[in-house]
C-alpha positions as CSV (number, residue, x, y, z in Angstrom):
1,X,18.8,-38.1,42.7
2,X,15.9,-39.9,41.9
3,X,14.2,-41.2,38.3
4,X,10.1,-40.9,37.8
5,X,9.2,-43.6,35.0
6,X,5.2,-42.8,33.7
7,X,4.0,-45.5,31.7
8,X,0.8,-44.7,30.0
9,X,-1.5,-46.8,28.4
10,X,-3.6,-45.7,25.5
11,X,-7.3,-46.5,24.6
12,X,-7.1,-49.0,21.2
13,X,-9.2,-46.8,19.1
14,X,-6.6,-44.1,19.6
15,X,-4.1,-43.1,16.9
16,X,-0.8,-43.7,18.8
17,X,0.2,-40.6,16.0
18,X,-2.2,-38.4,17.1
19,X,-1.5,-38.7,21.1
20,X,2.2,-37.9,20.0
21,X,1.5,-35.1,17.6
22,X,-0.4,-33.0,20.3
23,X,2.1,-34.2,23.4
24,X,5.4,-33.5,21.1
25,X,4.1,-29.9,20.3
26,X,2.2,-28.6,23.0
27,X,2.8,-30.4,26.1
28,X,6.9,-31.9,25.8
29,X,7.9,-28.5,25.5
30,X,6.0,-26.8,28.6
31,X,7.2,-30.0,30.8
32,X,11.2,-29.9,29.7
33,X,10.7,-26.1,30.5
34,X,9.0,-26.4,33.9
35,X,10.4,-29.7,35.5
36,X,13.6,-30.1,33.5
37,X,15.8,-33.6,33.9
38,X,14.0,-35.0,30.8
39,X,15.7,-38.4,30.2
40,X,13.5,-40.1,27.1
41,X,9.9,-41.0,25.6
42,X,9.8,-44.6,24.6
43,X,6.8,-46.6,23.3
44,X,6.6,-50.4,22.9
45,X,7.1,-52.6,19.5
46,X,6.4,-55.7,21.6
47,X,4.5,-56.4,24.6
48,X,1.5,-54.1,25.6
49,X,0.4,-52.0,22.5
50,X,-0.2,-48.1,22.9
51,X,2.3,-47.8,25.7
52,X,3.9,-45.0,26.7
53,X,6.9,-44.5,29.1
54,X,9.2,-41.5,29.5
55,X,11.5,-40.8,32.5
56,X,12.4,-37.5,34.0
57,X,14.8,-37.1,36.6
58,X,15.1,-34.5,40.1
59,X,17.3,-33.9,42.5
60,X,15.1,-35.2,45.6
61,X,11.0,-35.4,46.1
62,X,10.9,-32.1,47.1
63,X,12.2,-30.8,44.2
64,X,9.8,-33.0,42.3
65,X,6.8,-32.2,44.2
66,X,7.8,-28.3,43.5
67,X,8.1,-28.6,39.8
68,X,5.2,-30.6,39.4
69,X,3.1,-27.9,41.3
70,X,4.1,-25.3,38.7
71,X,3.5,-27.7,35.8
72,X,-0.1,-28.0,37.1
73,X,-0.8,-24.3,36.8
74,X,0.8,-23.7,33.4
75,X,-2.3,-22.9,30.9
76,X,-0.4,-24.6,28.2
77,X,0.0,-27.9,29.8
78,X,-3.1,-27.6,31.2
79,X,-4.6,-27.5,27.3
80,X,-2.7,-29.8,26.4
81,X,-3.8,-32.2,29.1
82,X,-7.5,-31.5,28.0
83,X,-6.4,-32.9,24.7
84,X,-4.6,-36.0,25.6
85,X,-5.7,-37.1,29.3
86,X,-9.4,-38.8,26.7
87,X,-6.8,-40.6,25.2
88,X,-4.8,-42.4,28.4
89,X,-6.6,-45.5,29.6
90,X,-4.5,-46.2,32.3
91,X,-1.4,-44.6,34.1
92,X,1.2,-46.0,36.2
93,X,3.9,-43.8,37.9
94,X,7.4,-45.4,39.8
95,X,10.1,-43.2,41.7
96,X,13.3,-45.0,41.7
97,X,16.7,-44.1,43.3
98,X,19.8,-45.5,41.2
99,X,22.0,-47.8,42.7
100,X,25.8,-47.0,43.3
101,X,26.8,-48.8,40.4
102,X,24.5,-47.0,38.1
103,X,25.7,-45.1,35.3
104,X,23.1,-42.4,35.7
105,X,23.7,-41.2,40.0
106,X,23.6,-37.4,39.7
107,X,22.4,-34.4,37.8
108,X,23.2,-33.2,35.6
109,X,23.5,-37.2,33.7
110,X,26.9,-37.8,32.6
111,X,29.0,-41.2,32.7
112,X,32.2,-42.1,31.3
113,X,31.4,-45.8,32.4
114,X,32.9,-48.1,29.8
115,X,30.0,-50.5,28.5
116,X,26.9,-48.0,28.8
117,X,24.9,-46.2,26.7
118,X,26.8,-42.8,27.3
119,X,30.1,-44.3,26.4
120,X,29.4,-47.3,24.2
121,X,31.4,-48.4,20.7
122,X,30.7,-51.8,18.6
């Protein structure tokens, strides 16, 4: 199993709203249809402003490679991308393999591990 984290940056004069109105609608749907192994969209309070970073996991590159092929012929994502690509100023994309102590190691993500976020209590 692997983990893709995208971090996007957006220009300042965008609306961080308006990005998320068009992504949530159009283009979150076509993407946990066609790739699948969505894992979260976060954006930042502190730090850089107008970021962006969701992770979606796959089996193996292959499978990622595949899916991502198929995303990138689907006319909906592809309108979607003609809206919201203006609004990315810069993009950064990591591939990262969990380590054996990682709560998250295989798909479908499930852990009973006391003291994570899949099985925490206060």
């Amino acid at each position: 199993m692997l983990v893709e984290e995208r971090t996007y940056v957006l220009h300042t004069e965008v609306r961080l709203a308006d990005y998320m109105a068009s992504y949530e609608n159009v283009g979150l749907p076509r993407q946990k249809a066609i790739l699948g192994g969505f894992l979260g969209y976060f954006v930042t309070e502190f730090g850089v402003q107008n970021e962006l970073t969701h992770f979606w996991a796959y089996e193996d590159l292959e499978q990622r490679r595949e899916r991502r092929a198929l995303l990138a012929q689907d006319a909906a994502w592809l309108e979607c991308l003609a809206v919201i690509r203006p609004m990315i100023r810069t993009m950064e994309n990591k591939i990262m393999y969990p380590t054996g102590f990682s709560p998250i190691r295989t798909l479908p993500v499930a852990s009973s591990d006391e003291g994570t976020a899949f099985n925490w209590s206060a």
